[in-house]
DOVEXLUM-935502 format. One line per 10 residues: number of its first residue (from 1); their letters; for each residue x, y, z of C-alpha. Coordinates in nm, 2 decimals, always signed. Layout:
<recs>
NUM	A	X Y Z | ...
</recs>
This chain:
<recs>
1	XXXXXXXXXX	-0.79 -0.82 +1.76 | -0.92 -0.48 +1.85 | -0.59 -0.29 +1.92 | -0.54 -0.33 +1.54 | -0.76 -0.03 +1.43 | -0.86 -0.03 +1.04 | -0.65 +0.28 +0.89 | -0.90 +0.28 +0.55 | -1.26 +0.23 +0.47 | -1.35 -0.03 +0.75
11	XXXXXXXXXX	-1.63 -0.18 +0.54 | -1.37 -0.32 +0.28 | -1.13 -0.42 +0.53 | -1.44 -0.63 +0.71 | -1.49 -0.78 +0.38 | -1.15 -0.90 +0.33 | -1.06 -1.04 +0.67 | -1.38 -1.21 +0.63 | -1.27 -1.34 +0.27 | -0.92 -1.40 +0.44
21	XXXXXXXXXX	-1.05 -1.60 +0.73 | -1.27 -1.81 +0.53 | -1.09 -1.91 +0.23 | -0.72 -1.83 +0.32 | -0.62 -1.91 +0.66 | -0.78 -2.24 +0.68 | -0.49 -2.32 +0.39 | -0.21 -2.10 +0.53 | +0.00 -2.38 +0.67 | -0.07 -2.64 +0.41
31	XXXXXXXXXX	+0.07 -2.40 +0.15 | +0.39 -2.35 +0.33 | +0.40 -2.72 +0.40 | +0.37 -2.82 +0.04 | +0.52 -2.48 -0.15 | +0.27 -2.46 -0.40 | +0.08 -2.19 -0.56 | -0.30 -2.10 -0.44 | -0.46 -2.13 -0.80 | -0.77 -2.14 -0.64
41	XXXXXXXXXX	-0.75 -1.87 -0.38 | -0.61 -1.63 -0.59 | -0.88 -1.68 -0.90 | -1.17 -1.69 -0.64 | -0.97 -1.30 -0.50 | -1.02 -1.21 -0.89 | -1.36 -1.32 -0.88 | -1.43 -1.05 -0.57 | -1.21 -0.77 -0.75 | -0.91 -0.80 -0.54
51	XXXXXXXXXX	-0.69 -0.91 -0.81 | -0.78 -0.57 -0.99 | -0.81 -0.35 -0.69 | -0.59 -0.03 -0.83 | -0.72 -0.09 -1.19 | -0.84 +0.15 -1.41 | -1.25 +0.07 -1.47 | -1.17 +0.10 -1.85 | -1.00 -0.23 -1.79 | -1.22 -0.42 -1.58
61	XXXXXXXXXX	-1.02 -0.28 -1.28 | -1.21 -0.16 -0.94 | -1.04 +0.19 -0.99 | -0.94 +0.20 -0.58 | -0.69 +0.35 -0.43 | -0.36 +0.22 -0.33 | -0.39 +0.33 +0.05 | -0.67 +0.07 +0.02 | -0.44 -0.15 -0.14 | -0.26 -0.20 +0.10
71	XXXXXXXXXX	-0.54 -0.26 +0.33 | -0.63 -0.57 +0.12 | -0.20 -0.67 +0.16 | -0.22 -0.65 +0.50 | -0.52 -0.86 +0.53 | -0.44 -1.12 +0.28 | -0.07 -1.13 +0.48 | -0.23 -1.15 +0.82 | -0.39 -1.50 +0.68 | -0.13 -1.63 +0.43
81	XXXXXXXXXX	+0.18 -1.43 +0.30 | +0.24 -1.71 +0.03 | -0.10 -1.58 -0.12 | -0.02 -1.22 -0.05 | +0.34 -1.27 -0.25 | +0.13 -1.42 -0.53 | -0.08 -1.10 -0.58 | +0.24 -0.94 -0.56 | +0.31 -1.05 -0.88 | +0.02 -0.97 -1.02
91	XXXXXXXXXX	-0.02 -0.62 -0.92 | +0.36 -0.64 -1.06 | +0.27 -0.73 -1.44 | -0.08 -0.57 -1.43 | +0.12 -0.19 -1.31 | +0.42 -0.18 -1.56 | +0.15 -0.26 -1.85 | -0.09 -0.01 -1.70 | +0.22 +0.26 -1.71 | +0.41 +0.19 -2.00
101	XXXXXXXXXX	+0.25 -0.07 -2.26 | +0.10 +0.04 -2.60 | -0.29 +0.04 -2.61 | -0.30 -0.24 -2.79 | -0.10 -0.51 -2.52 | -0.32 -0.30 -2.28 | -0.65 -0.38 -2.44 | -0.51 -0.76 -2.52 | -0.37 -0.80 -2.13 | -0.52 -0.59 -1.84
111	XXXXXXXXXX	-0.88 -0.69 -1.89 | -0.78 -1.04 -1.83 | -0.67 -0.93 -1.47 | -1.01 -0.91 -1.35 | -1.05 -1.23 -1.50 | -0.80 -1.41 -1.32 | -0.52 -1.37 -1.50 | -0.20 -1.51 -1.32 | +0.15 -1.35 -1.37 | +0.51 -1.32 -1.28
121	XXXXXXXXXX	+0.76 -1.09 -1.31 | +1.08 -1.19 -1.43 | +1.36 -1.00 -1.42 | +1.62 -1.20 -1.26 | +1.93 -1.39 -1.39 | +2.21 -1.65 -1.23 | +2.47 -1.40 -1.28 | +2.33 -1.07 -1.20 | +2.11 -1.13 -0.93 | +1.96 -0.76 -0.84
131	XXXXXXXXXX	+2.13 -0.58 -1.08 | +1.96 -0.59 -1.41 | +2.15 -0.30 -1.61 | +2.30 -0.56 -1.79 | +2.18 -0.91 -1.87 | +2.26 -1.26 -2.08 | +1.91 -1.25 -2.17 | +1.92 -1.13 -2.54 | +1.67 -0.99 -2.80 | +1.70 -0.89 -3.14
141	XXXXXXXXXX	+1.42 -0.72 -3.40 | +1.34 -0.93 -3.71 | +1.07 -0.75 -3.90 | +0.76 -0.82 -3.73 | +0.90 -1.03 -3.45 | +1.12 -1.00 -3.15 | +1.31 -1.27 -3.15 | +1.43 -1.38 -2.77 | +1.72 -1.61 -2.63 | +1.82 -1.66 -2.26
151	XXXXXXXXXX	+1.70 -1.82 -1.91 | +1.55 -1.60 -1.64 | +1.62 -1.78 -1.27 | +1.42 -1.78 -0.92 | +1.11 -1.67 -1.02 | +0.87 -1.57 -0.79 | +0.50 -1.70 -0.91 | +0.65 -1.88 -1.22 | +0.48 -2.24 -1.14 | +0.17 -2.08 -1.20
161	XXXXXXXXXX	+0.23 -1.83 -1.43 | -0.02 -1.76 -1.73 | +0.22 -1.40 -1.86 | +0.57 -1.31 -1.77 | +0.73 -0.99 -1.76 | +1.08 -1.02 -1.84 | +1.37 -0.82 -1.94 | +1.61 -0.90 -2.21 | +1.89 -0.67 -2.35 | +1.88 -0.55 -2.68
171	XXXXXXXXXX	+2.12 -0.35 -2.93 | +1.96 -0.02 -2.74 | +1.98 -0.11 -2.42 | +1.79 -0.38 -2.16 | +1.39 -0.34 -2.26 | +1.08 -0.51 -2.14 | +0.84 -0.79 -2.24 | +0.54 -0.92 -2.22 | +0.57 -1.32 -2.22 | +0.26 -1.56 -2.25
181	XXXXXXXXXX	+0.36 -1.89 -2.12 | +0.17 -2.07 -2.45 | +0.41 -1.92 -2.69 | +0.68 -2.16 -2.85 | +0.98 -2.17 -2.66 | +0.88 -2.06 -2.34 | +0.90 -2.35 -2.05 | +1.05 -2.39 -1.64 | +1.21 -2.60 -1.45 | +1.33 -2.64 -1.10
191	XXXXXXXXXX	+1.69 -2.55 -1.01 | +1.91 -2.62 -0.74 | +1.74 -2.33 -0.55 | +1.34 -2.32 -0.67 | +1.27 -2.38 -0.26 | +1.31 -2.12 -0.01 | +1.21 -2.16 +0.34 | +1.03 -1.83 +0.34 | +0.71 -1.69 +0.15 | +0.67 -2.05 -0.01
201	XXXXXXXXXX	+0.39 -1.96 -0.30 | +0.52 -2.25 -0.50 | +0.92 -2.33 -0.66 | +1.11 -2.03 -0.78 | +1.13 -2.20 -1.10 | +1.38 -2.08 -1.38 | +1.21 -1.97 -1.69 | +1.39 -2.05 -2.10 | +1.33 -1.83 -2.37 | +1.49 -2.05 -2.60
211	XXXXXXXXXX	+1.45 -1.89 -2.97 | +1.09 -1.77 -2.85 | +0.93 -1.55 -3.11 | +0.72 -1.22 -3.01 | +0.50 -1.00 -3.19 | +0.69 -0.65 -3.22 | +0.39 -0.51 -3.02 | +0.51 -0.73 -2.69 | +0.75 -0.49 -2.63 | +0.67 -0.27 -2.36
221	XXXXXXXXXX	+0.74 +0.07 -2.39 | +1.02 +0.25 -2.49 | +1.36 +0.03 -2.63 | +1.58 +0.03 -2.41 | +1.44 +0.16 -2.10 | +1.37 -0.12 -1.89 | +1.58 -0.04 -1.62 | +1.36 +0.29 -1.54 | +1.01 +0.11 -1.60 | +1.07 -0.23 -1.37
231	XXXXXXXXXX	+1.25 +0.01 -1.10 | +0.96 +0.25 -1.12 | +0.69 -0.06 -1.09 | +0.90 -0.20 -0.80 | +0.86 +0.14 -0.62 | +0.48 +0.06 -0.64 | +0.52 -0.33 -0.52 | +0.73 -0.22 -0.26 | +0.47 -0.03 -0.02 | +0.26 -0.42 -0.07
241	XXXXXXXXXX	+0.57 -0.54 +0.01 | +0.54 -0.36 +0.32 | +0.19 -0.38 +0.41 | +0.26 -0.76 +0.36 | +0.51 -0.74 +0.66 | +0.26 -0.55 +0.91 | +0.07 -0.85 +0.81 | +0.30 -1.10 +0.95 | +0.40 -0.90 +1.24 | +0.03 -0.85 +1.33
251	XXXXXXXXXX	-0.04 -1.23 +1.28 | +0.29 -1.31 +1.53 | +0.20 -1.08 +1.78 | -0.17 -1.16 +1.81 | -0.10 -1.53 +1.82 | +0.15 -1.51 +2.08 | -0.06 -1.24 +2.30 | -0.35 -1.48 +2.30 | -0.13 -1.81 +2.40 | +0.03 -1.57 +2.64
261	XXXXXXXXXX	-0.33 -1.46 +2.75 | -0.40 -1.84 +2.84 | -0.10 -2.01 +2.91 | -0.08 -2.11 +3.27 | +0.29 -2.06 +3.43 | +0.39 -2.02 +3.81 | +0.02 -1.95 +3.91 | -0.09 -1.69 +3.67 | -0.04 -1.65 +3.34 | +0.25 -1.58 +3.10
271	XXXXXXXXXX	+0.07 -1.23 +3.02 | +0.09 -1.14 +3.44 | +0.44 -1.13 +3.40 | +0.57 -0.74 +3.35 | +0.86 -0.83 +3.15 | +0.64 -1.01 +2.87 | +0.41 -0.75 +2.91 | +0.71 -0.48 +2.84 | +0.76 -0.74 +2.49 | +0.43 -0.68 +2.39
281	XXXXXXXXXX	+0.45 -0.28 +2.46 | +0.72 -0.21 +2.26 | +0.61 -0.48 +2.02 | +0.28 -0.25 +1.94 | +0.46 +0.03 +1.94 | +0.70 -0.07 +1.68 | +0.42 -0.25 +1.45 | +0.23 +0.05 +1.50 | +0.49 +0.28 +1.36 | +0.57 +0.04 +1.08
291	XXXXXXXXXX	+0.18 +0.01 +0.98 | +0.17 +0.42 +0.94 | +0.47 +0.40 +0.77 | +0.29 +0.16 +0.51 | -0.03 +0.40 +0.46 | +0.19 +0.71 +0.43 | +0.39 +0.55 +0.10 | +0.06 +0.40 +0.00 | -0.10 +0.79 +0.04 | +0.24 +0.90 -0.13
301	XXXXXXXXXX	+0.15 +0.66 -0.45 | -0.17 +0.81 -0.47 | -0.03 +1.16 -0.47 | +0.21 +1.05 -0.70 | +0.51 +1.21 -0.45 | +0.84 +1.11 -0.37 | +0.76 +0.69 -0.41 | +1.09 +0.57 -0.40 | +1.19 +0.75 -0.11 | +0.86 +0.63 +0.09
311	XXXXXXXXXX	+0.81 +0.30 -0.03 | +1.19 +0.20 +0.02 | +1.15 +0.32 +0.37 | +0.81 +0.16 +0.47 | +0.94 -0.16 +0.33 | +1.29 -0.11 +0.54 | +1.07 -0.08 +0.86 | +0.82 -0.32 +0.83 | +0.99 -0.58 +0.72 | +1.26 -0.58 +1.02
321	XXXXXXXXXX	+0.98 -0.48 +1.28 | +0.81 -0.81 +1.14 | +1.10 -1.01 +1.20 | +1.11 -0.89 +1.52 | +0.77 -0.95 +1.60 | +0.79 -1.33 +1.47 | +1.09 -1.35 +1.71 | +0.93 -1.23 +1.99 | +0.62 -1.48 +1.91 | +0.81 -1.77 +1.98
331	XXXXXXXXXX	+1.03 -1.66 +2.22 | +0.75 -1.60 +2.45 | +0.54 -1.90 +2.33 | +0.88 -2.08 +2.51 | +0.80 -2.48 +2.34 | +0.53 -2.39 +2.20 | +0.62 -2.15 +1.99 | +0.93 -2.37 +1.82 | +0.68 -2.70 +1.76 | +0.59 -2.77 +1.42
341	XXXXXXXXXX	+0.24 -2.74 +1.44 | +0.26 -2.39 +1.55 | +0.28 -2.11 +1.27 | +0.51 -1.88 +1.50 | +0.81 -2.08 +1.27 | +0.61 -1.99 +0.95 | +0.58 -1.65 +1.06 | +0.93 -1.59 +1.14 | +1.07 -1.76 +0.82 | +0.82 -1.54 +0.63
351	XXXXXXXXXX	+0.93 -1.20 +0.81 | +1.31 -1.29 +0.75 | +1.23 -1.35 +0.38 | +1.08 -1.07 +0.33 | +1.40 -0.83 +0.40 | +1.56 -0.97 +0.13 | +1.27 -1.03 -0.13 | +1.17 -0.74 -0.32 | +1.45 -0.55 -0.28 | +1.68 -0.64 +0.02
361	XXXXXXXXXX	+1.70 -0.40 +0.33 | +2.06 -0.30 +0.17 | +1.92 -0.18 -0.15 | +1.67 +0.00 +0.03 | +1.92 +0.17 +0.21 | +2.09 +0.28 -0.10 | +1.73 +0.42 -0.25 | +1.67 +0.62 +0.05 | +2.08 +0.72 +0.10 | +2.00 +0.86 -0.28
371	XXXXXXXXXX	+1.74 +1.10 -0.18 | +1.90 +1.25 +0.07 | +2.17 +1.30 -0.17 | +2.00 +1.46 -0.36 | +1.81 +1.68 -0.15 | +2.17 +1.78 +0.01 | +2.35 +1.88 -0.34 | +2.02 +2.10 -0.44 | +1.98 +2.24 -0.12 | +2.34 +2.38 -0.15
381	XX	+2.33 +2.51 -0.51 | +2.34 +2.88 -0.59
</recs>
């Protein structure tokens, strides 16, 4: 719709929408209907690139830009945030390799990316939840081999998985590993709580480690510093995160404006009537804000400045204004907008996900409370 004006290179954004509206949303509500993971849609993104986007070209990778990133989020959201959360994932494994994995997991991993390469990142347990300082995931060095004991639980992408990034605690401290699904002891399973009713890319499966062996060169990075490398990838996933939710909010509000548009009540229609019109202003208004929100912690990746600070609050935004905006959807689609074969439910259960996926709104809160800490106690030393 044409009040939605392309922040970044409008050619690639054209592309995508196009990619988006042929191969994506013609599948958006079956996915959500049948939670399962869009093998196809997301090896035929890899095909065009999009898998790889942010990649360095020494990998295979298109060697973009993250503003432009999240561009291709937004987009992908707009049509299907199942298959949005799914490159998540990706981006996810692909980053904390690209930032902290010896050259040789590098050269063995990230040119498979632009091949299709599916991944999840698995870092949570039963008992922890979001904090992962400590963990009942264990691993212990034995010559050559890491050797790795423990179950990882509601794992985003994990159905489909072809690599896992997990964390496990060692003697040092919690560290990071790269996990292919084909090693011995790896498998899933569905638990009591694989389905959500939100962002349904497949079951959040639980993953076992149970006595799996690793070559010493899986581990990624430093021993023992796994909390700083998956916090410091999730600052990068959190501004998709973000974008993700300007997607749905975009996708609500145009959907309902256009029923609105049509929709015959009392003589005119729905859209004559000031006080939906009001809805709709401040609707824009607010997914406006939250959109340059998004590109200003995308630009602040780019410059490498203050991420946590700007992703936590791009993600804080958008993902309550696209709550907000699914709300409003069906609220003034009236029976429309609560019938099954509508998406507005889809879109709301998506938008309310989302500010509790990748990193709740309270966490965020926390992030952001911490930099202004910060900037407080430094601001009053001598």
């Amino acid at each position: 719709m044409e009040c939605w004006q392309s922040l970044v290179d409008d050619d690639f954004v054209q592309q995508i929408r196009g990619f988006a509206a042929a191969r994506i949303t013609p599948l958006a509500d079956d996915i959500d209907r049948r939670d399962y993971y869009p093998v196809d849609i997301v090896k035929a993104l890899a095909t065009e690139g999009y898998n790889s986007l942010t990649l360095d070209p020494a990998y295979g990778g298109g060697g973009r830009s993250y503003t432009l990133a999240a561009a291709l989020f937004e987009e992908v959201a707009y049509a299907s945030p199942a298959v949005a959360i799914s490159l998540i994932t990706i981006l996810q494994a692909q980053k904390i390799l690209d930032l902290f994995a010896n050259q040789r997991l590098k050269e063995l991993y990230l040119p498979r990316f632009r091949q299709g390469l599916l991944s999840s990142y698995a870092l949570t347990e039963a008992n922890h939840g979001s904090d992962i300082r400590s963990l009942d995931t264990k691993a212990e060095r034995h010559g050559g081999e890491w050797l790795i004991k423990g179950e990882k639980s509601f794992i985003t992408s994990g159905s489909a998985a072809e690599l896992f990034i997990i964390l496990a605690e060692t003697p040092i401290g919690v560290s990071v590993f790269a996990v292919p699904r084909e090693a011995a002891g790896v498998s899933t399973y569905e638990g009591d709580n694989s389905h959500t009713f939100g962002l349904r890319n497949g079951p959040h499966v639980n993953l076992v480690l149970d006595d799996l062996r690793l070559p010493a060169e899986h581990l990624v990075g430093e021993e023992g510093a796994g909390v700083r490398q998956a916090v410091t990838t999730l600052d990068y996933s959190r501004t998709m995160a973000a974008a993700i939710s300007t997607g749905i909010a975009r996708a609500a509000f145009d959907g309902a404006l256009e029923y609105a548009a049509k929709r015959q009540a009392f003589d005119r229609t729905v859209l004559d009537f000031q006080g939906i019109q009001w809805y709709f202003a401040e609707a824009l208004s607010e997914i406006d804000a939250a959109r340059l929100a998004v590109f200003d912690a995308a630009r602040a990746l780019d410059e490498e400045r203050d991420i946590a600070r700007y992703s936590s609050q791009a993600k804080l935004l958008a993902s309550r204004v696209a709550s907000s905006a699914a709300s409003l959807a069906v609220q003034v689609c009236g029976a429309h907008g609560v019938t099954e074969q509508a998406p507005f439910g889809r879109y709301l259960r998506d938008a309310k996900a989302y500010e509790i996926a990748g990193g709740s709104s309270e966490i965020l809160k926390n992030t952001i409370a911490k930099h202004l800490v910060r900037l407080v106690r430094r601001a009053n030393l001598p």
